[in-house]
C-alpha positions in Angstrom: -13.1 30.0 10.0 -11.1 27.9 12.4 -10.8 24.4 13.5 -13.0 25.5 16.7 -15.8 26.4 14.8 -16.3 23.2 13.2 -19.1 21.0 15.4 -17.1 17.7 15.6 -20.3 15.7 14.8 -20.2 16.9 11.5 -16.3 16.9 10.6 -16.2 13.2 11.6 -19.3 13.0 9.7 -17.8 14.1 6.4 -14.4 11.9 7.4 -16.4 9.1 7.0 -18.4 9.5 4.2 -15.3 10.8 2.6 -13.3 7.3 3.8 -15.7 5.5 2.4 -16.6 6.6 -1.4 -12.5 7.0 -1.3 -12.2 3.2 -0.1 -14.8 3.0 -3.2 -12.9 4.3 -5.5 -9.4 2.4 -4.0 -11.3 -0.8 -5.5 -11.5 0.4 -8.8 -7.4 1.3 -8.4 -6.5 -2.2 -6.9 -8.2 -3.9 -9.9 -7.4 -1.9 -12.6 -4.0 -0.5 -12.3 -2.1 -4.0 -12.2 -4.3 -4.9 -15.2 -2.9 -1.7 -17.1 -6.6 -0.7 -17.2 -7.6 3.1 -17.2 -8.5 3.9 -13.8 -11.2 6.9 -14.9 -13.0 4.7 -17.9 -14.9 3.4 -18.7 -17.5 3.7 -15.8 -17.5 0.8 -13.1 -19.1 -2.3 -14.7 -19.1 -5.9 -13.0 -16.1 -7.8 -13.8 -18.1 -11.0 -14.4 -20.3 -9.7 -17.5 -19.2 -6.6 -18.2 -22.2 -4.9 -17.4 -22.6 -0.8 -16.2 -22.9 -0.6 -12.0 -25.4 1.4 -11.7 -24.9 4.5 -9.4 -27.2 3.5 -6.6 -25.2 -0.7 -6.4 -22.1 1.5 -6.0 -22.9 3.0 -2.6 -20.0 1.9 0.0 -21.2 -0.8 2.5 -24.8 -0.6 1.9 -25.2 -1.6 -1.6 -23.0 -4.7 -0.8 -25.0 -5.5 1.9 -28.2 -5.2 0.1 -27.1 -7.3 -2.8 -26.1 -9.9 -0.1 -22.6 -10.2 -2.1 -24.5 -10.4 -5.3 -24.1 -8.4 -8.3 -27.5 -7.4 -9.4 -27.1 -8.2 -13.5 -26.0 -11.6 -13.5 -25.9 -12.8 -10.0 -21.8 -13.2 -10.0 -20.4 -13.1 -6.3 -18.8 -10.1 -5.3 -15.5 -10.2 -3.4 -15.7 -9.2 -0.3 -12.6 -7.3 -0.8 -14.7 -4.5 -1.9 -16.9 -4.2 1.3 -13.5 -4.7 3.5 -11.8 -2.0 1.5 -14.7 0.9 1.7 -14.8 0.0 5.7 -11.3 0.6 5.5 -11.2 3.7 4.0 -14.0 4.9 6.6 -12.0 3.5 9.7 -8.6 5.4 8.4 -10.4 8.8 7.7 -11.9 8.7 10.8 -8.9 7.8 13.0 -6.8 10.6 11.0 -9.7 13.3 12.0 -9.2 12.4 15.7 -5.7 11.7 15.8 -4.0 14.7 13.5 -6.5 17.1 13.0 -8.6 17.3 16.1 -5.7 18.0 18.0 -4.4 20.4 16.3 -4.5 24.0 17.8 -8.3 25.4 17.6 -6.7 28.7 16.3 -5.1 26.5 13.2 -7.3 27.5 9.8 -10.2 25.2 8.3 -8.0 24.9 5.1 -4.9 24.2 6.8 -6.7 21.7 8.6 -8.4 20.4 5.5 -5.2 20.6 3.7 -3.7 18.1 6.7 -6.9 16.0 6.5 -6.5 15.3 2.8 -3.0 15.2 2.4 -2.6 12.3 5.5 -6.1 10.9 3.9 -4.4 10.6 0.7 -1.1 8.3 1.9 -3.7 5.9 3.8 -5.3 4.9 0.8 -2.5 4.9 -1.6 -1.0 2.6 1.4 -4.0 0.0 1.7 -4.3 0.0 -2.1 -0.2 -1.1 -2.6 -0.7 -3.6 0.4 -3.5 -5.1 -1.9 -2.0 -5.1 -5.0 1.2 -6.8 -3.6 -0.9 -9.5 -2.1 -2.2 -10.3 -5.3 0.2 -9.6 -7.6 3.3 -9.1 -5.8 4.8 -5.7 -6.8 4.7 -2.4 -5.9 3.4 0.4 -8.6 5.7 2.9 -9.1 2.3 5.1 -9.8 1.7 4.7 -5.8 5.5 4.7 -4.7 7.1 7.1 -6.6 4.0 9.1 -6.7 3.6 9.1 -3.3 7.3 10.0 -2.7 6.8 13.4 -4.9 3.3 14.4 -3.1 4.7 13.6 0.8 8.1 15.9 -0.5 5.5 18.2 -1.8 3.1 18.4 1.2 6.5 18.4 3.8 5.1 21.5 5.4 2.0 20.0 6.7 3.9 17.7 9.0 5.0 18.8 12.1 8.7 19.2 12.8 9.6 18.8 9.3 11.7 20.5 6.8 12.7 19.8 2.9 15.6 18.6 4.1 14.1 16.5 6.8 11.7 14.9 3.6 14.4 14.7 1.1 17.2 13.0 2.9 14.5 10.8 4.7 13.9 9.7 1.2 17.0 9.1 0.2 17.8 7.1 3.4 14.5 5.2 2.9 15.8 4.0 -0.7 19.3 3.0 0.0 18.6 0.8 3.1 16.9 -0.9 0.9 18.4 -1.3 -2.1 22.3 -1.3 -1.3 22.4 -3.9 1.7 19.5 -5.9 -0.1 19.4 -5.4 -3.7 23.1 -5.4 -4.1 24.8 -6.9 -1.6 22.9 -9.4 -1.0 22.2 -10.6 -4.9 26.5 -10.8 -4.6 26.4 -12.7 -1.7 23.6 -15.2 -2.4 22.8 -14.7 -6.0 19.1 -13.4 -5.9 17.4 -10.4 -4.6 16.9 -10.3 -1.0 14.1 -7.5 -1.2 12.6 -6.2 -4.9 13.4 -2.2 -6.2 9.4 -2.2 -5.1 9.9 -2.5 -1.0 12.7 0.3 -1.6 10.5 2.6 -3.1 8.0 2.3 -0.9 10.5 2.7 2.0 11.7 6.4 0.2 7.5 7.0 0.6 8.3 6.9 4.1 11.4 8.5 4.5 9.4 11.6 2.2 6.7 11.5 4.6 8.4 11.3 8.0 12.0 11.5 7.6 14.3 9.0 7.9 13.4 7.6 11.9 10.0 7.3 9.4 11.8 5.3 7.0 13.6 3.1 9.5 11.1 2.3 11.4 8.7 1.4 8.4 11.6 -1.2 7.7 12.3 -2.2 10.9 8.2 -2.9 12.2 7.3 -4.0 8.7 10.3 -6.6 8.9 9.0 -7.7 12.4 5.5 -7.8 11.9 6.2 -9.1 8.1 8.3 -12.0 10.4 6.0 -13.1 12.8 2.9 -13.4 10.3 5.1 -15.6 7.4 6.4 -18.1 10.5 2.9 -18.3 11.9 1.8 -19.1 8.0 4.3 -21.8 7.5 3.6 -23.6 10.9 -0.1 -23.6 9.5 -0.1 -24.7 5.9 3.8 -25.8 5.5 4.5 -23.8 3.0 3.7 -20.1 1.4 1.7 -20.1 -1.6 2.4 -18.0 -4.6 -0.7 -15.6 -5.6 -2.8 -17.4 -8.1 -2.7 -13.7 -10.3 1.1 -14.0 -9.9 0.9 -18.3 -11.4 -1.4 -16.9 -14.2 0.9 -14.3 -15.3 3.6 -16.6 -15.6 1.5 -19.0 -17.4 0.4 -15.7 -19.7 4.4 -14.8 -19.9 5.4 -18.2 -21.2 2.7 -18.4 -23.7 3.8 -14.9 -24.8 7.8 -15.8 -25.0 6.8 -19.8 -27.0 5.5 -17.3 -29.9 8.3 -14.9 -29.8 11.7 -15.3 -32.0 14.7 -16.4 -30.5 16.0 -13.5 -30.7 13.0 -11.5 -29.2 12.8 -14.5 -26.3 16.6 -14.3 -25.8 15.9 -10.4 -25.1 13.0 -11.4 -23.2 14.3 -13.9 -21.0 16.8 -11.4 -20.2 15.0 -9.2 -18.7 12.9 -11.8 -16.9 15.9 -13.2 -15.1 16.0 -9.6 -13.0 12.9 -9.9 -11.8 12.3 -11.0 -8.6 9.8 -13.2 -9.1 11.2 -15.1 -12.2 14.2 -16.2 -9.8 14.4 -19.7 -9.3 12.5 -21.0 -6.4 14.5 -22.5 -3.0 12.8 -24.9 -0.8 12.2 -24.4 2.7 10.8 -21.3 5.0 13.9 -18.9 3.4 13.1 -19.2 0.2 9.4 -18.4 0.1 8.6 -15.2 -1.6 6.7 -13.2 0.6 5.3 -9.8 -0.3 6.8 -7.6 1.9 4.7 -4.6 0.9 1.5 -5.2 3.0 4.1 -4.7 6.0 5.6 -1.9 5.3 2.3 -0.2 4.6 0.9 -1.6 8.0 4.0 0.2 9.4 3.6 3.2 7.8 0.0 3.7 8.9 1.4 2.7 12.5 3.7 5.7 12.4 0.9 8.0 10.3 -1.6 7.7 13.4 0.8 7.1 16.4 4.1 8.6 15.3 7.2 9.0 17.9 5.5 7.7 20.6 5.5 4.6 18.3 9.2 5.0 17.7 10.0 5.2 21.5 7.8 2.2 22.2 9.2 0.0 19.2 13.0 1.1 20.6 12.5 0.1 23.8 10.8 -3.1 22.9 13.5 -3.8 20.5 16.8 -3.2 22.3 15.4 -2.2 25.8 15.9 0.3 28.1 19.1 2.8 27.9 
């Protein structure tokens, strides 16, 4: 069958029900993996008591909105993350059914078109669930980055106008301008990271998935938009707040190193001091740690579903007309 056969009632049907039980099962990744919790098991249970969710309180949307934010065994509020993720998930597959695959040409193959469908499905939700685990916790799973690096190098022929090549040195590009200008050059300069190992990971993601203009420009608009939200955030509350999950683990880590040996807190403390977040903190707008994932994510989906006319838009924005 082709692409021309398939009613588009019912394609953008299945894109949504697909966005959504996959925005479903992004919640159950965002919670767990930071956590070092198995993300397969057990089977989803409320957070609050423990207890089994029940396959029909686990239906994207409508069981939220049926439970009025409630969860049904012990009455515990419900973030309302969950709901905002599963809509998410929805809105994504939808947009990449009209934007990629619909256009595509009507001779192309249902499994090609599948195969594009998944694949670009895939990156959105790996990409809202790393902006959501970097809000709360402020890093980046290498499970999402570097994983998603090795699936966009190995899906490189479903993109349009790109090679192995194209992938592989986008990837490489993505990494290092990231982590020579910022990780080590700037540590020398001012003595503490400018961007964490994390951002350039998932900067390579991009540079695997679109090449290097993919990888620049994720920097560039993440760094913009990332910009213009942190400023508007200051002028509001004064300062930028570090995650409360981020304070508790802190509080966790230095309960952790008062029982170690001083030898084992010696070791410990060593390796603390090249994190990121363990840096000392410096007053003031410049100093507030800010997690620069959500951004480059946002930018990412930005070049996913809008691509070079993005770029050309961005450039001429940027440094004007040539």
């Amino acid at each position: 069958m082709r692409l021309a056969d398939l009613p588009a009632t019912i394609a953008y049907a299945y894109a949504l029900l697909l966005g959504l039980f996959g925005g479903s099962f992004l919640n159950v990744v965002i919670h767990r993996l930071p956590r070092g919790m198995n993300i397969a098991r057990p089977p989803s249970h409320c957070p609050a008591c423990g207890a089994r969710v029940r396959f029909y309180d686990n239906v994207p949307i409508v069981s939220y909105l049926l439970l009025r934010g409630r969860a049904r065994c012990c009455g515990a509020r419900i973030s309302p993350r969950y709901v905002l993720v599963e809509a998410m998930g929805g809105a994504l597959a939808v947009a990449i059914l009209k934007q990629l695959v619909l256009p595509l040409s009507a001779d192309t193959s249902l499994g090609r078109a599948f195969a594009v469908f998944g694949a670009d499905l895939v990156l959105a939700l790996a990409l809202v669930a790393i902006a959501f685990i970097d809000l709360e916790h402020m890093y980046v799973p290498d499970a999402l980055s570097i994983g998603g690096t090795l699936f966009g190098l190995a899906t490189f022929s479903l993109r349009p106008n790109l090679d192995w090549r194209d992938a592989a040195l986008g990837a490489l590009v993505g990494f290092a301008v990231v982590w020579l200008p910022f990780g080590l050059v700037y540590r020398w300069i001012r003595g503490r990271t400018g961007m964490g190992l994390g951002d350039a990971k998932l900067v390579m993601m991009a540079g695997a998935w679109f090449g290097w203009t993919g990888a620049v420009f994720a920097l560039l608009a993440g760094a913009v938009q990332g910009t213009v939200v942190v400023i508007v955030l200051y002028l509001v509350g004064g300062r930028i707040a570090e995650p409360a999950a981020v304070t508790e683990e802190k509080r966790e880590t230095e309960a952790a190193l008062a029982l170690m040996s001083p030898e084992q807190r010696a070791e410990a403390e060593a390796h603390l001091a090249r994190d990121p977040l363990y840096e000392p903190s410096v007053p003031g707008l410049g100093g507030s740690r800010v997690a620069f994932g959500p951004f480059l994510a946002l930018a990412m989906l930005e070049y996913l579903l809008l691509g070079s006319s993005l770029v050309r838009g961005f450039a001429l924005w940027l440094v004007g007309p040539v």
